[in-house]
C-alpha positions in Angstrom: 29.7 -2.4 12.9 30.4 -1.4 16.8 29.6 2.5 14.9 26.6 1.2 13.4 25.0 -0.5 16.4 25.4 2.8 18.8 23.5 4.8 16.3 21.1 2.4 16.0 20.6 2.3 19.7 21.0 6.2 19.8 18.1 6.7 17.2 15.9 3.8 19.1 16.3 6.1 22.6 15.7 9.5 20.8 12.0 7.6 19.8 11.5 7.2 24.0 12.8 10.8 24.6 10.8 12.3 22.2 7.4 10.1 23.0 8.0 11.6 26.7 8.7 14.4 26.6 6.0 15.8 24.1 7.6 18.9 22.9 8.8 19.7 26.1 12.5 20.0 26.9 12.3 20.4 30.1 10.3 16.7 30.2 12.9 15.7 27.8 16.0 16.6 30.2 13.9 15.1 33.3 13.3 11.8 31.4 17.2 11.2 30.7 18.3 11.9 34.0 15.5 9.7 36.0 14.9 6.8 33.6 17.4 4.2 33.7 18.5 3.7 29.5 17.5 0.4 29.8 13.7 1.3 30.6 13.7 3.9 28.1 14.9 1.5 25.2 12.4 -1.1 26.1 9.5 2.1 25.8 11.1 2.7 22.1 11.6 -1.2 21.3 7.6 -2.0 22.3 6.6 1.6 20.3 8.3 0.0 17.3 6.9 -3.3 17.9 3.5 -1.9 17.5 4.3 -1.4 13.9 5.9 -4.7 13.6 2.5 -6.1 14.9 0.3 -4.1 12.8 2.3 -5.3 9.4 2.3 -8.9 10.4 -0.9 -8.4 11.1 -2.0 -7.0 7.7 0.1 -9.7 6.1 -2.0 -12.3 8.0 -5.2 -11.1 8.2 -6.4 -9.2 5.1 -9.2 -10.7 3.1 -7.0 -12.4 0.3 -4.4 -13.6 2.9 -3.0 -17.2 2.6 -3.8 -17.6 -1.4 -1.7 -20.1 -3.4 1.8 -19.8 -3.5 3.1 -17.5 -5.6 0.2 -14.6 -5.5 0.8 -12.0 -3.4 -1.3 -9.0 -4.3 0.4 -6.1 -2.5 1.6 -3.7 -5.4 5.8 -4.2 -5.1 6.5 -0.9 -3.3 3.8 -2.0 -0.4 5.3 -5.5 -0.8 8.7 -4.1 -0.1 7.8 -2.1 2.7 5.9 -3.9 4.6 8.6 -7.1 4.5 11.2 -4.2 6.0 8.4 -3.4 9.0 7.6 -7.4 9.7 11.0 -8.3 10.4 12.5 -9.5 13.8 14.2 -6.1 13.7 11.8 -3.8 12.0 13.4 -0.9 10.2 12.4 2.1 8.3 11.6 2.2 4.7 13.5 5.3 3.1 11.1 4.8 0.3 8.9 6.6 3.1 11.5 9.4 3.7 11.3 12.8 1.3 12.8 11.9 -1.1 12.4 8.5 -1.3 14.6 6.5 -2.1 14.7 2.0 -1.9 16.3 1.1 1.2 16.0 1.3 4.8 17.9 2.9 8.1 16.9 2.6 12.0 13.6 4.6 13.1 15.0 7.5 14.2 11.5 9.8 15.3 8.0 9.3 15.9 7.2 11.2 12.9 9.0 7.8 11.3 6.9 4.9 13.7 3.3 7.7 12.3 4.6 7.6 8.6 5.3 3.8 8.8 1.9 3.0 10.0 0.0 4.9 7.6 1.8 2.6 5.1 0.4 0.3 6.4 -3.2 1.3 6.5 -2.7 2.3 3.0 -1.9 -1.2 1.5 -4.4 -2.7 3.9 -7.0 -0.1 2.6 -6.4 -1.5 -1.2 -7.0 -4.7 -0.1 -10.4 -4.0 1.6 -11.0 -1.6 -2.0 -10.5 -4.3 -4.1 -12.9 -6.4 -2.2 -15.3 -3.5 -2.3 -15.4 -3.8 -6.2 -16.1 -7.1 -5.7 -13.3 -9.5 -6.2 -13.5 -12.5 -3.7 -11.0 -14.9 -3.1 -12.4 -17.5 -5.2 -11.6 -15.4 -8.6 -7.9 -16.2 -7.1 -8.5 -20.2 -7.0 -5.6 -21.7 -9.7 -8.5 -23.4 -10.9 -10.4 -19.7 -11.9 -7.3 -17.9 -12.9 -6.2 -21.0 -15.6 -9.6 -20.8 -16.6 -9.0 -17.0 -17.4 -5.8 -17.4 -19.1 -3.6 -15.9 -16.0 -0.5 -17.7 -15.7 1.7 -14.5 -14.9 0.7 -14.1 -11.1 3.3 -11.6 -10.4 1.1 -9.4 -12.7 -1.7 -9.7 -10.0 -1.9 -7.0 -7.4 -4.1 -4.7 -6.2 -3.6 -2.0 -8.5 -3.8 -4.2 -11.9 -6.8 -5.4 -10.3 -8.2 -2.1 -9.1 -7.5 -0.5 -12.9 -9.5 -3.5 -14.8 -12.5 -3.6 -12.6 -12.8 0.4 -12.8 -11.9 0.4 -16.2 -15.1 -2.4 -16.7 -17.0 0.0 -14.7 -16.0 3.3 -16.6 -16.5 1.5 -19.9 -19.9 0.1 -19.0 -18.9 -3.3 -19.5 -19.2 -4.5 -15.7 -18.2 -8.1 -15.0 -18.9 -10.4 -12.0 -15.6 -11.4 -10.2 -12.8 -10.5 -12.0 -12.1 -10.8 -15.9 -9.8 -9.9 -17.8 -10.2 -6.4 -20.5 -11.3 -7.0 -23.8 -9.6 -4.9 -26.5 -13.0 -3.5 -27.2 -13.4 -2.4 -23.8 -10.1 -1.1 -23.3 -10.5 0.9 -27.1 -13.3 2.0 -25.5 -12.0 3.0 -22.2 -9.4 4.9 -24.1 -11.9 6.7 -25.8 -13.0 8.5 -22.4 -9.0 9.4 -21.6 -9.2 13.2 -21.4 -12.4 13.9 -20.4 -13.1 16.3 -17.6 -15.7 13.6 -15.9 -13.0 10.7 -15.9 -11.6 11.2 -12.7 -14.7 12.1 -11.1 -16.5 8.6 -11.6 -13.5 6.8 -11.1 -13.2 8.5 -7.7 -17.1 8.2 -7.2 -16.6 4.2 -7.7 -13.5 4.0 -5.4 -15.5 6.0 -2.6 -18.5 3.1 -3.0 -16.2 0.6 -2.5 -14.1 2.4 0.5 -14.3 0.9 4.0 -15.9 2.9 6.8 -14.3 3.9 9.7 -10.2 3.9 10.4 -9.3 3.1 7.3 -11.1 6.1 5.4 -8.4 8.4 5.2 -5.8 5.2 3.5 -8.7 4.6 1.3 -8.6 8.0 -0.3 -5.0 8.1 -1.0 -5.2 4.7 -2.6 -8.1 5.6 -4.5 -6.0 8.8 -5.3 -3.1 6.9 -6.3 -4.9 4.4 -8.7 -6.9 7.7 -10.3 -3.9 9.2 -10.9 -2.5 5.6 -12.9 -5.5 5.8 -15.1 -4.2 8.5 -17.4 -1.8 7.2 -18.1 -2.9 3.7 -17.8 -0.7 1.9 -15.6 -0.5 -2.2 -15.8 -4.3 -3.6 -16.5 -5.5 -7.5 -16.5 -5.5 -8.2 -20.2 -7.1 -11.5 -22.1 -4.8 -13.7 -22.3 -3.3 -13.2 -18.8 -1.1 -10.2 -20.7 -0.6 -6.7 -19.2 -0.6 -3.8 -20.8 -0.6 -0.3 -21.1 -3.4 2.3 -22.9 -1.4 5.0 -24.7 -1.9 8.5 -22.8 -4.1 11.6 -24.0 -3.6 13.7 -21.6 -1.8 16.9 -23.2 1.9 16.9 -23.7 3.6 19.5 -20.7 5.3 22.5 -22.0 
């Protein structure tokens, strides 16, 4: 334990060094031997904070924030990661690290605090993409998801989400607020699996819906991300509350 909490505070000062000195070592020398430690631990403590803030902030203040209990729309990796960054004691999710891995260690590095962040702009960005295709937080009201036949709310996040309303789109079967697939407009969705134009209208869609500003750059990966779950399909909002999968055509690797 006593092992564990000296590296811990020997990562969290390397964060201060490092922020200091800027690539220099000379900087990096000068700022051990005319800082006191505790100074330069409360720089790293408030650089990490930041990130604390920014994830409680998402979790707060996103537009579907605060829906009934038991819906929580981040997909389970952004879920997971940003519950590890909102914590008293933030730490790093190694599912951030290359390779990545489930777990979590002290911030070590800036480059850790930079990939943490962009994390988080990420799972903010498919919340404000989601909105962008037009789901409002009334489609979430019990009362609208009973309607639809959604009982299994752990099967609500943004990438189901994001998959049926593109798929509606792709299909030419658009729906107002959200709805669950048809089998005729998933057979028909399938149908279009292969084709050299899929990804391109999927990601022309995505861009529509995209917020300006900051968040561009997240956007794209997300948008990225849920292209590259369309073939093949990943989970989709099925009637019936039921999710499923579309079989794959792309071609089988050799």
């Amino acid at each position: 334990v006593v092992t564990e909490a000296l590296a811990r505070v020997s990562m969290t000062l390397d964060i201060a060094i490092e922020f200091l000195a800027r690539d220099s070592e000379e900087a990096a020398v000068a700022a051990v031997r005319t800082i006191p430690l505790l100074r330069l631990f409360q720089l790293a403590t408030t650089l990490i904070g930041k990130v604390r803030r920014l994830a409680r902030t998402l979790t707060s203040g996103h537009p579907f924030a605060k829906l009934s209990e038991g819906i929580d729309l981040f997909e389970s990796e952004d879920a997971e990661i940003i519950e590890t960054l909102s914590r008293l004691r933030p730490q790093f999710p190694t599912r951030l690290d290359t390779p990545s891995a489930p777990g979590e260690r002290p911030f070590a590095s800036l480059d850790d605090l930079a990939r943490a962040t962009a994390a988080v702009e990420r799972a903010g960005a498919a919340m404000t993409l989601i909105f962008g295709l037009g789901l409002r937080r009334e489609d979430l009201e019990p009362a609208a998801l009973t309607a639809l036949g959604f009982t299994d709310l752990e099967a609500l996040d943004t990438g189901s989400i994001a998959r049926t309303l593109v798929i509606q789109r792709l299909a030419a079967t658009p729906q107002k607020g959200l709805r669950p697939l048809s089998p005729a407009t998933l057979k028909k969705f399938t149908e279009l699996l292969g084709g050299p134009e899929l990804a391109d209208r999927a990601r022309a869609l995505l861009k529509a819906a995209a917020p300006p500003g900051p968040l561009a750059g997240a956007a794209t990966a997300v948008a990225e991300r849920w292209i590259a779950s369309l073939d093949p399909l990943g989970p989709v909002l099925m009637r019936g509350g039921a999710v499923d999968r579309a079989p794959s055509r792309r071609p089988p690797q050799r």
